[in-house]
C-alpha positions as semicolon CSV with decimal commas, in nm:
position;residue;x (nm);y (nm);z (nm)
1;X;6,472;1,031;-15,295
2;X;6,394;1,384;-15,177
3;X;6,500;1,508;-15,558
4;X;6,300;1,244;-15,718
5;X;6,045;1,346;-15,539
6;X;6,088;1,735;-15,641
7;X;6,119;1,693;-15,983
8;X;5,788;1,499;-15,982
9;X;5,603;1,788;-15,857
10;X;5,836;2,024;-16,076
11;X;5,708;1,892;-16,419
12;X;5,370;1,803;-16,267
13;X;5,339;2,159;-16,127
14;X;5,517;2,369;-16,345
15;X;5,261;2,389;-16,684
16;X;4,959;2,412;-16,458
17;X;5,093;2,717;-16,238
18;X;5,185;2,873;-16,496
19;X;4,906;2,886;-16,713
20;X;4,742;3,010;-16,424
21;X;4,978;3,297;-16,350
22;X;4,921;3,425;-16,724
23;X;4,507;3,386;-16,716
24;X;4,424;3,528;-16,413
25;X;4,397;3,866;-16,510
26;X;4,121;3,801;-16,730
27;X;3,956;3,470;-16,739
28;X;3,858;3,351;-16,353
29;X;3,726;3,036;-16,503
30;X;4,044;2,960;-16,573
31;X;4,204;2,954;-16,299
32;X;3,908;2,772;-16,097
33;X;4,017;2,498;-16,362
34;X;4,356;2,503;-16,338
35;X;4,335;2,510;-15,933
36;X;4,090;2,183;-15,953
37;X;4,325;2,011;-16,151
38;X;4,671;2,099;-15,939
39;X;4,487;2,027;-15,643
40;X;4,359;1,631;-15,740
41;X;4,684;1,560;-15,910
42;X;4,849;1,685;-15,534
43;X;4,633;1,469;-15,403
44;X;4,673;1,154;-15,584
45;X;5,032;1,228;-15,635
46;X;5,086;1,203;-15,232
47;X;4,843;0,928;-15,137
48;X;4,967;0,721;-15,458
49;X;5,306;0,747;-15,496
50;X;5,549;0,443;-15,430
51;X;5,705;0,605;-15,167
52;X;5,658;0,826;-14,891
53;X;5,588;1,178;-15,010
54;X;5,713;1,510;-14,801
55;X;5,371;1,773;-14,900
56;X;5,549;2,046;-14,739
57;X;5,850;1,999;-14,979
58;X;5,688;1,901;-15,294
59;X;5,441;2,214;-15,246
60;X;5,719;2,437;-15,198
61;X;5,930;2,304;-15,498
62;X;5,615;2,382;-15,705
63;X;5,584;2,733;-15,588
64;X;5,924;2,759;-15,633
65;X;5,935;2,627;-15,998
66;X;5,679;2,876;-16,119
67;X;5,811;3,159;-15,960
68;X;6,151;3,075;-16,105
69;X;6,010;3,164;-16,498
70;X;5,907;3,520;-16,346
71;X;6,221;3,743;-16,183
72;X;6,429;3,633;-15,915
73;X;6,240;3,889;-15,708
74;X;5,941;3,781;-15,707
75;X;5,957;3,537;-15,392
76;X;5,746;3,280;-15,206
77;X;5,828;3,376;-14,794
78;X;5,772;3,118;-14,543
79;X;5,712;3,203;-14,146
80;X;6,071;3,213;-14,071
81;X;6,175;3,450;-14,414
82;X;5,816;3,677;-14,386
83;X;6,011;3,783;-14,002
84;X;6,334;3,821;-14,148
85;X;6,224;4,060;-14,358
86;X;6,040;4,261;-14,085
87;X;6,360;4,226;-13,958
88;X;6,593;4,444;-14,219
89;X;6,342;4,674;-14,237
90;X;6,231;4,756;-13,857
91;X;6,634;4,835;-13,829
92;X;6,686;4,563;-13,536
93;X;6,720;4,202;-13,412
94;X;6,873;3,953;-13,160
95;X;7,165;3,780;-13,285
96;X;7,511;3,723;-13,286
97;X;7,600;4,039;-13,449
98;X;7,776;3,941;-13,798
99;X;7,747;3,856;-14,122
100;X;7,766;3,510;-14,209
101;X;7,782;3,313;-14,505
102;X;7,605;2,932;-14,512
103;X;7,774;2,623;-14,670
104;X;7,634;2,278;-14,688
105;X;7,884;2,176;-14,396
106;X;7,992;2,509;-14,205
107;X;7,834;2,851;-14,145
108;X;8,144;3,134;-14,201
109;X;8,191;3,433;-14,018
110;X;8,256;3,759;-14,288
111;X;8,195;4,004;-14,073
112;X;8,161;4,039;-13,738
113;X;8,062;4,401;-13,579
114;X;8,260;4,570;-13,344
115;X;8,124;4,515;-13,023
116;X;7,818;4,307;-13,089
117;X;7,823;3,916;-12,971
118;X;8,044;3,797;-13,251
119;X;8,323;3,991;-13,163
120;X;8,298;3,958;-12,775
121;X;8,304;3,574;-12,792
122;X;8,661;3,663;-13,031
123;X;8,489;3,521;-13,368
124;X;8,704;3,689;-13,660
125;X;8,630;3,715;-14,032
126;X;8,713;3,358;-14,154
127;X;8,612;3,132;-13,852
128;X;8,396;2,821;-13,995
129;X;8,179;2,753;-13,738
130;X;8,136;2,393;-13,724
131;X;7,920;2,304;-13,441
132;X;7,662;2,482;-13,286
133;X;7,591;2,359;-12,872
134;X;7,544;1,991;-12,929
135;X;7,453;2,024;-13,331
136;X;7,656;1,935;-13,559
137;X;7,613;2,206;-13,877
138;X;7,701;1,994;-14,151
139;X;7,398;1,726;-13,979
140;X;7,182;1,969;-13,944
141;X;6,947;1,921;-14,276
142;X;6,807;2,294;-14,250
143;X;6,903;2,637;-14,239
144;X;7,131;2,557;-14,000
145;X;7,162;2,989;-13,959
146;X;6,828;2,956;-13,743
147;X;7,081;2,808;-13,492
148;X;7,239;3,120;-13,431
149;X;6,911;3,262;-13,314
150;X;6,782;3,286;-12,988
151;X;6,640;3,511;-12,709
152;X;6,778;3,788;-12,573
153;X;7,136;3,721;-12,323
154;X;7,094;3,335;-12,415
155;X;7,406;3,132;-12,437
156;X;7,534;2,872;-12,699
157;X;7,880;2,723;-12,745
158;X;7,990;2,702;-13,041
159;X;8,279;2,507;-13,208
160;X;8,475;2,643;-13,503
161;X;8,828;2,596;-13,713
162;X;9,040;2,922;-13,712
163;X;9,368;2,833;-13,970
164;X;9,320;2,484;-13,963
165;X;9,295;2,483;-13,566
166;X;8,941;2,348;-13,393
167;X;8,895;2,624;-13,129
168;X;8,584;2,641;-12,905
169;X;8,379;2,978;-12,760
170;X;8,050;3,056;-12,545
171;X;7,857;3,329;-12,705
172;X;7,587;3,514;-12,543
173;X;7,304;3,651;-12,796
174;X;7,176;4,008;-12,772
175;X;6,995;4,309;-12,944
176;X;7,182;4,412;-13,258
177;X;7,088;4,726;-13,399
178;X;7,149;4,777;-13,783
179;X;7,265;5,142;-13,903
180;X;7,112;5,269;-14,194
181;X;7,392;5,548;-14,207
182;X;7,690;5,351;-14,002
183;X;7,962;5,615;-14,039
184;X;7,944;6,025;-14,080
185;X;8,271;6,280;-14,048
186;X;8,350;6,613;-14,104
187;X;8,620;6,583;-14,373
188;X;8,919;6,825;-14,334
189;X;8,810;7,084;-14,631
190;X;8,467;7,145;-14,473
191;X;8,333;6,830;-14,664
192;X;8,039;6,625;-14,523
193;X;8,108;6,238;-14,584
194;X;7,779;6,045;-14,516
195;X;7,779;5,689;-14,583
196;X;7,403;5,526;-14,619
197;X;7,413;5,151;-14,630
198;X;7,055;5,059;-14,661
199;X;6,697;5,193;-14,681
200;X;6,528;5,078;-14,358
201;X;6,231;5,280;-14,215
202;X;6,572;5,506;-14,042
203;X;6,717;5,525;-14,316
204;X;6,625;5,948;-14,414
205;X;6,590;6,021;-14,020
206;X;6,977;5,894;-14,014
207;X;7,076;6,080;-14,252
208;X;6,878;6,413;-14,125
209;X;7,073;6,386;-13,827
210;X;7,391;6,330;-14,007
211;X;7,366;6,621;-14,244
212;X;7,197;6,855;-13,961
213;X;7,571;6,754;-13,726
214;X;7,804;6,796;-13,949
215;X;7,639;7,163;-14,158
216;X;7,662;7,236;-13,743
217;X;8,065;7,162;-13,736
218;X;8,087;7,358;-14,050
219;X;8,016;7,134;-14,333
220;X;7,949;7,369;-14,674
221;X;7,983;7,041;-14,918
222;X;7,809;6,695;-14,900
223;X;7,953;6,338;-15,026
224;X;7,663;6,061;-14,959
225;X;7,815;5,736;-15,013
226;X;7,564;5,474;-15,199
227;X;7,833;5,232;-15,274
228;X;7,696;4,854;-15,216
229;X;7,387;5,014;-15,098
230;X;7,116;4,719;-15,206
231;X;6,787;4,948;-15,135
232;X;6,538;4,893;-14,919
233;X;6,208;5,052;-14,877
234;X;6,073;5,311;-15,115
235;X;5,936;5,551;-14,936
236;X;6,250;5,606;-14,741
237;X;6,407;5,679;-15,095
238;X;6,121;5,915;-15,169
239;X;6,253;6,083;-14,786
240;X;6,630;6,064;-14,857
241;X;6,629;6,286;-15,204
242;X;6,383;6,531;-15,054
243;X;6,648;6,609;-14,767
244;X;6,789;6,779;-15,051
245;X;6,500;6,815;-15,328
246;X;6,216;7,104;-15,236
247;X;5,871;7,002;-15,157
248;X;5,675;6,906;-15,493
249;X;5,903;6,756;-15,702
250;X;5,886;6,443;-15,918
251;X;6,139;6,172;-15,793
252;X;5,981;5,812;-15,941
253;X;5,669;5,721;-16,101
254;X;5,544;5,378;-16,156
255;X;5,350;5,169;-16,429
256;X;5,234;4,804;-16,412
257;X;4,926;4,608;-16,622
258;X;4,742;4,672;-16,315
259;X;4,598;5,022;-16,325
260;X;4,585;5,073;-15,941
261;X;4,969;5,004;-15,936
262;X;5,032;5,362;-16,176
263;X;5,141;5,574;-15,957
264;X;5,340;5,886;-15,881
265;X;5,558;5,983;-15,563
266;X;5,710;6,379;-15,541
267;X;5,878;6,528;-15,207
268;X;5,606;6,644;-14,956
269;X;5,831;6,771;-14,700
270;X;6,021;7,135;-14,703
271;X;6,397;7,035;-14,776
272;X;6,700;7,034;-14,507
273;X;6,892;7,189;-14,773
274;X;6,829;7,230;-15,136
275;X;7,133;7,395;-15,246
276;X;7,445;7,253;-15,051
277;X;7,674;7,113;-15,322
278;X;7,609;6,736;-15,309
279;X;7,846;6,434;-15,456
280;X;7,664;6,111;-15,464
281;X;7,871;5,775;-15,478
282;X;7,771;5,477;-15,640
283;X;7,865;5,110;-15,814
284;X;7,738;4,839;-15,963
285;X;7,607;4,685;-15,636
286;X;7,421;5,041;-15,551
287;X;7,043;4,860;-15,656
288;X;6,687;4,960;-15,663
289;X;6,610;5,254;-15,369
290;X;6,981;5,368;-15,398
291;X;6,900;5,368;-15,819
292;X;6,605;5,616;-15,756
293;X;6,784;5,870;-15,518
294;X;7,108;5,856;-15,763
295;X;6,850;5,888;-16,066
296;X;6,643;6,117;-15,905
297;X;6,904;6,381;-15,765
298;X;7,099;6,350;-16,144
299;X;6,829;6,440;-16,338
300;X;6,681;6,687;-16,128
301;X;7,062;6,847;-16,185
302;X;7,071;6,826;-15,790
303;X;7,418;6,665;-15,730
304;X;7,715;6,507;-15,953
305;X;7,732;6,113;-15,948
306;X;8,029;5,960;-15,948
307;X;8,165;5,570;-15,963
308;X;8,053;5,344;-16,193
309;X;7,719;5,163;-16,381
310;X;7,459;5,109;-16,091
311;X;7,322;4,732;-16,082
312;X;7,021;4,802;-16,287
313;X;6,710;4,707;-16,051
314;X;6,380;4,938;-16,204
315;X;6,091;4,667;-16,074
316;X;5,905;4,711;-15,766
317;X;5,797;4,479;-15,520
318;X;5,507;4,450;-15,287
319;X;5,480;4,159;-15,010
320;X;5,100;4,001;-15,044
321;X;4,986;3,814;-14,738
322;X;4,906;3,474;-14,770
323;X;4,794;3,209;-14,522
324;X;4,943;3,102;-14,265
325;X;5,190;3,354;-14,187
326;X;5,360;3,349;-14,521
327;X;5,377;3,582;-14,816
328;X;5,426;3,623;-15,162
329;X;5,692;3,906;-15,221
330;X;5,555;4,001;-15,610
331;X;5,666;4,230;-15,879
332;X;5,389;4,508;-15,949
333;X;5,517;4,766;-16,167
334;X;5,813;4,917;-16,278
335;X;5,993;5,279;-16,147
336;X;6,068;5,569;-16,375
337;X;6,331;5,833;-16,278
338;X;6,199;6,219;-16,337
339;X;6,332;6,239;-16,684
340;X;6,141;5,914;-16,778
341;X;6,431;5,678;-16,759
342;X;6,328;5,309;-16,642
343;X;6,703;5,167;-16,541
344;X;6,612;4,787;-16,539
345;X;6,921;4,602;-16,690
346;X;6,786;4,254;-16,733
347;X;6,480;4,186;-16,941
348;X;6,302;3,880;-16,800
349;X;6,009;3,842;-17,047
350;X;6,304;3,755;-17,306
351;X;6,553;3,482;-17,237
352;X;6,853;3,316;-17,407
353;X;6,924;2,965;-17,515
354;X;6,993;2,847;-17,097
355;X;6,748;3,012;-17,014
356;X;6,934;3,359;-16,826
357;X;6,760;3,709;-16,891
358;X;6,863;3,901;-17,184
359;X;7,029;4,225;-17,066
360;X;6,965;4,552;-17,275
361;X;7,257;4,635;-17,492
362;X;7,386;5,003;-17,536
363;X;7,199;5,029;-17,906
364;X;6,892;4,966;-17,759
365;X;6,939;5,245;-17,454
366;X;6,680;5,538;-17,494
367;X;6,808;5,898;-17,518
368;X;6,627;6,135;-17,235
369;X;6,724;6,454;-17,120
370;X;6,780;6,611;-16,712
371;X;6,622;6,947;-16,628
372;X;6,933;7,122;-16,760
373;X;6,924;6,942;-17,084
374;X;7,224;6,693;-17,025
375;X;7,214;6,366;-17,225
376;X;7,099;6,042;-16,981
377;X;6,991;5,711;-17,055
378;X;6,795;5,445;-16,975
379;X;6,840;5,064;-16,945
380;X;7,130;4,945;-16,816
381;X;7,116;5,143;-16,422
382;X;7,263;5,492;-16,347
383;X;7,543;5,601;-16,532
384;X;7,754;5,789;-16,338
385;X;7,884;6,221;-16,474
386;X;8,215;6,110;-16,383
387;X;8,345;5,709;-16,433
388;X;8,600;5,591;-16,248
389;X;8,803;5,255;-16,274
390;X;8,846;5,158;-15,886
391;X;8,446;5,126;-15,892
392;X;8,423;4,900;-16,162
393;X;8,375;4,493;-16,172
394;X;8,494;4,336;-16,440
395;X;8,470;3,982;-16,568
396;X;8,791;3,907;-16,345
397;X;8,718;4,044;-16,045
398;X;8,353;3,906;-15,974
399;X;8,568;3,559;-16,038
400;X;8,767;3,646;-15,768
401;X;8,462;3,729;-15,557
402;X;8,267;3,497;-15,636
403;X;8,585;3,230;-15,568
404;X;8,630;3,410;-15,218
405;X;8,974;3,416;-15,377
406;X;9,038;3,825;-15,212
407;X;8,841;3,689;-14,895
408;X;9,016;3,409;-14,815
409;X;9,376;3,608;-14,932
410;X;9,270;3,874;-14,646
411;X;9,233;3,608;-14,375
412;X;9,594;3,438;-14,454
413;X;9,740;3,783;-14,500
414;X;9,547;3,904;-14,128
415;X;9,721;3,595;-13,942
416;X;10,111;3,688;-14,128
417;X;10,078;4,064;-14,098
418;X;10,072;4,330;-13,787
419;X;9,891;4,638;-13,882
420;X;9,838;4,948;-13,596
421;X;9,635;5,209;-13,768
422;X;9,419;5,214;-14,115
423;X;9,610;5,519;-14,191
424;X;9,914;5,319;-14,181
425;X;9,819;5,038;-14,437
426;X;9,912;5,039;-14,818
427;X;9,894;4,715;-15,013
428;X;10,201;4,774;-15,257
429;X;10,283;4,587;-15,564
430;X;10,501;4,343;-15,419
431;X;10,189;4,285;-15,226
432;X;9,970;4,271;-15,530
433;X;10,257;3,996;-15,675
434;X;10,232;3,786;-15,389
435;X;9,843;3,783;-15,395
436;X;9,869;3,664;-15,816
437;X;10,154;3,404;-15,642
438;X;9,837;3,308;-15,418
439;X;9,548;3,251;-15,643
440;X;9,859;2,976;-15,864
441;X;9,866;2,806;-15,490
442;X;9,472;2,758;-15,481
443;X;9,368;2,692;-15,908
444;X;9,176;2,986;-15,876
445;X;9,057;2,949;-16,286
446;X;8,748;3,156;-16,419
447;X;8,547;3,110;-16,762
448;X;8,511;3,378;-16,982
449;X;8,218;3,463;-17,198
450;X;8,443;3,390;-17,492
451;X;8,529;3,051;-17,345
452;X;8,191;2,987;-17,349
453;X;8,123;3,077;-17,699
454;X;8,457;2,920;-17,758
455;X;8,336;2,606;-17,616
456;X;7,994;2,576;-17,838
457;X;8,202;2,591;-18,157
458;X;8,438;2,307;-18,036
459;X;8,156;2,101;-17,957
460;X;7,976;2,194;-18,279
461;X;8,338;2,126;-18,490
462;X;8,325;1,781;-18,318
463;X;7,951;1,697;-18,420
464;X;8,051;1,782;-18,768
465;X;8,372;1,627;-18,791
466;X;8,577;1,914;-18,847
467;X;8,758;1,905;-18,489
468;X;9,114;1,799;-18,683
469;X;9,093;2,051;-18,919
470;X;9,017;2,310;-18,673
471;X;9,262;2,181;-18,417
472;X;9,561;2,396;-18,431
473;X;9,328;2,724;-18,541
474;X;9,098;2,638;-18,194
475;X;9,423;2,586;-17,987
476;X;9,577;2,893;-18,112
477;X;9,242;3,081;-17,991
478;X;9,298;2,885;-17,668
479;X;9,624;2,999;-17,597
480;X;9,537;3,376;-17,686
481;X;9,262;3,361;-17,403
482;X;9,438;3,194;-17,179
483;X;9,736;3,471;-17,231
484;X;9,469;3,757;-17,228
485;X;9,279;3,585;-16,857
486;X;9,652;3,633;-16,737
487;X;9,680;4,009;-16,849
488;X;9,349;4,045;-16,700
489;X;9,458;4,077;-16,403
490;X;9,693;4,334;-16,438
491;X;9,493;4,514;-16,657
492;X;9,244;4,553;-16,375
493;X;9,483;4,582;-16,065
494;X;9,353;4,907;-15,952
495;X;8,985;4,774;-15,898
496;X;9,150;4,433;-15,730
497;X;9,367;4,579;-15,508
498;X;9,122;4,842;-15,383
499;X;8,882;4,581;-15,307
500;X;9,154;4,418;-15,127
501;X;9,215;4,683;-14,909
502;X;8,898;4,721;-14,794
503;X;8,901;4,357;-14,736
504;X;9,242;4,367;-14,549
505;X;9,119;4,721;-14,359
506;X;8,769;4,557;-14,223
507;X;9,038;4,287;-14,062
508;X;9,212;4,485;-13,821
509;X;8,933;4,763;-13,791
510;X;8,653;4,668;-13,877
511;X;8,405;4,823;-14,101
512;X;8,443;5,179;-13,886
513;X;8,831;5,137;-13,975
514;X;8,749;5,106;-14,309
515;X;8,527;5,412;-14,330
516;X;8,846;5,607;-14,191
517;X;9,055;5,440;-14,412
518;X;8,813;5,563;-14,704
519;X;8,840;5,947;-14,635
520;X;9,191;5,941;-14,640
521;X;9,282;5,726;-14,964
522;X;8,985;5,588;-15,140
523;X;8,964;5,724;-15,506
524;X;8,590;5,772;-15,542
525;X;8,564;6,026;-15,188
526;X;8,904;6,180;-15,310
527;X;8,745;6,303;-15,660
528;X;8,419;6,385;-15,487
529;X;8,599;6,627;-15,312
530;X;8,848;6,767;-15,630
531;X;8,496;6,793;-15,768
532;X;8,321;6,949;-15,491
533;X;8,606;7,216;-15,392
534;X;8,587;7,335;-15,771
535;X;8,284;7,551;-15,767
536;X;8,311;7,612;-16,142
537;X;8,360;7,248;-16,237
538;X;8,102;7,112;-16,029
539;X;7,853;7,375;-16,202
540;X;7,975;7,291;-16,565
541;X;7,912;6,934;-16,497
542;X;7,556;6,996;-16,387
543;X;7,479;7,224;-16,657
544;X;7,612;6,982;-16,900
């Protein structure tokens, strides 16, 4: 009933909202008009309907529906999300200290955080909690996350299934604090490895205090880790590149269709240190603040990127306050990197046939230049000076991710393995075999984009009657994907079984173990520093 209901106010919504969203700039008649008329057909709608109507629901479906033709990042908060947000940003809350992922029946533990709640009531990566005190989570019609919350040193019990096992645990909530730069160390050739997770209003203050501590054990070489770094507040970005930027230099500039939104943002601060060689890391989850540091400090010729294609995120958002405690999180303008470069991947004013955002091609990428004249683009994110394969996600490998296939393989592999020290683990190729052995066990099967394609023509051969004609041409195409989805995997192993490491490493050591595990054998930190300790390389690649 509840979807009837929400498609009702969908289509009812959906033309009016948006007619208003495109007219409001310049015709306020308009959307007086288009206001009167949503707001009788609400009415009427929920005082004539055959059944009983849910006005909270219907109005938020609405929202929800116009919003959807727009960006995914333009959002509609409630109460509950509008404090979230304060949340992430403010750098603390009260919790259970782990990251969690919800399903319509369970809430799973990913992550819990070494010492925090989670890992003192002995909740591992993997644990489906089940019940929460007297609730049962797959009952529970809302976010049944909100559960989890409580008031500081509060108890709740909570049932879960470890390995097929229904185990039980009392969990006392408490203050969880959330690092914007988690791990720091003095490497052993007088390289400084910061790693900067997120930009929350600590986030340049962190990293201050990281750079200041290590140049004071004898760092004379930098490595600041943006890897799966989703952004976070602008201004800290602004703060972060002018630790090593001097006072009065461009780092982003913004344009919108509203002239007040045009603006421009330099360093205002004296630097910590404008001339220590700096390596910045990124990938293609590094989004939106992390873009404009990376973007910033390459075309200013300030440090040497290194990974792979950033996500692509050049639109800024500003939270407007609405009534009742809610807000609308709204696109305003785009960003532009010093040399002019907006990095946006996805164009959302241009859609395909189901509807997705078009992404920029290559051919379409604008040519701009960084102070030293080296050759950047724009469009599709940050490209990195030096590309390496272990920081790439291919088509495979976001399968698997998206699956949980390499999440799921970690947890089975934590319960049949003994591991003492990060230093200690390698995942071989007989391991790598016996993980391809374990995605036959589950059906792990993906879709390619040529499957897709592959699909349309089938369908189109069978609307035209040429399906027996084409039969033993289509299944010969068949069996060459099907042969090349196989290959896939090996073709990308070194990507796969890096992210399973990490995976495996987090485990037994949790994400600290990892960052120790990273400074010894991850690729990326390891050709920071071949890069770094070469003076004259480092300086050819800046110079272009």
């Amino acid at each position: 009933m509840k979807k009837t209901l929400s498609k009702i106010a969908f289509f009812a919504a959906l033309p009016v909202l948006l007619f208003t969203t495109v007219s409001y700039k310049s015709d306020f008649f308009e959307i007086a008009k288009q206001l009167e008329i949503f707001t009788t057909l609400f009415k009427e709608l929920n005082m004539n309907y055959v059944d009983e109507t849910n006005p909270a629901e219907l109005m938020d479906t609405a929202i929800n529906a116009m919003l959807e033709d727009l960006d995914p990042y333009t959002h509609y908060w409630n109460e509950q999300e509008v404090q979230a947000a304060r949340i992430d940003n403010a750098g603390e809350y009260t919790g259970i200290g782990a990251t969690v992922g919800i399903k319509a029946d369970k809430i799973v533990i990913l992550e819990p955080y070494k010492d925090y709640p989670a890992d003192k009531a002995g909740l591992k990566a993997g644990d489906e909690i089940i019940k929460i005190g007297n609730i049962s989570v797959e009952n529970f019609s809302e976010d049944a996350g909100e559960l989890l919350k409580g008031a500081p040193n509060s108890q709740v019990e909570l049932t879960f299934i470890r390995q097929g096992e229904t185990k039980t645990t009392t969990l006392t909530r408490g203050a969880v604090e959330i690092k914007a730069v988690p791990f720091y160390e003095l490497l052993e050739d007088k390289t400084g490895y910061i790693v900067l997770s997120q930009f929350n209003r600590n986030a340049s203050a962190e990293t201050v205090n990281a750079l200041k501590d290590l140049k004071e054990q004898g760092a004379e070489k930098i490595i600041l880790d943006l890897r799966g770094n989703p952004g976070g507040l602008l201004s800290e970005a602004i703060n972060v590149t002018n630790i090593f930027v001097p006072q009065g230099e461009l780092i982003t500039s913004t344009k919108s269709a509203v002239e007040k939104y045009n603006q421009t943002f330099s360093t205002n601060k004296k630097a910590i240190d404008p001339e220590i060689p700096l390596a910045v890391l990124i990938n293609g989850r590094s989004a939106s603040a992390s873009e404009i540091v990376a973007g910033a400090l390459q075309d200013l010729d300030r440090a040497v990127v290194i990974g792979a294609r950033s996500f692509g995120k050049g639109l800024v958002q500003r939270p407007k306050d609405l009534t009742y405690g809610t807000q609308l999180k709204v696109t305003i303008s785009r960003y532009y990197t010093p040399s002019g470069r907006c990095i946006q991947a996805l164009d959302y004013r241009h859609r395909d046939e189901e509807g997705n955002a078009v992404r920029y091609s290559e051919k379409d990428y604008n040519e701009f230049k960084t102070r030293n004249g080296r050759k950047v683009y724009d469009g599709g994110g940050i490209s990195p000076d030096i590309k390496l394969e272990t920081s790439e996600f291919s088509d495979v490998t976001n399968a698997l991710l998206f699956e949980n296939a390499i999440f799921d393989y970690a947890t089975n592999y934590y319960y049949t393995h003994n591991l003492n020290s990060p230093e200690d683990f390698s995942f071989t190729e007989k391991d790598f075999s016996d993980f391809k052995a374990y995605l036959n066990t589950v059906g792990f099967e993906y879709q390619t984009a040529t499957e897709e394609e592959l699909q349309d023509v089938i369908d189109a051969a069978k609307k035209e009657g040429y399906q027996q004609d084409l039969s033993a041409a289509l299944k010969s195409i068949e069996e060459a994907i099907s042969t090349s989805k196989e290959q896939a995997l090996n073709n990308k192993k070194a990507e796969i079984m890096s992210l399973i490491s990490e995976e495996i490493i987090k485990r037994y050591f949790y994400k600290e173990g990892l960052y120790e595990y990273y400074v010894k054998k991850n690729p990326e930190i390891l050709k920071a520093k071949e890069i770094l300790q070469n003076k004259a390389q480092y300086q050819n690649i800046l110079k272009g």
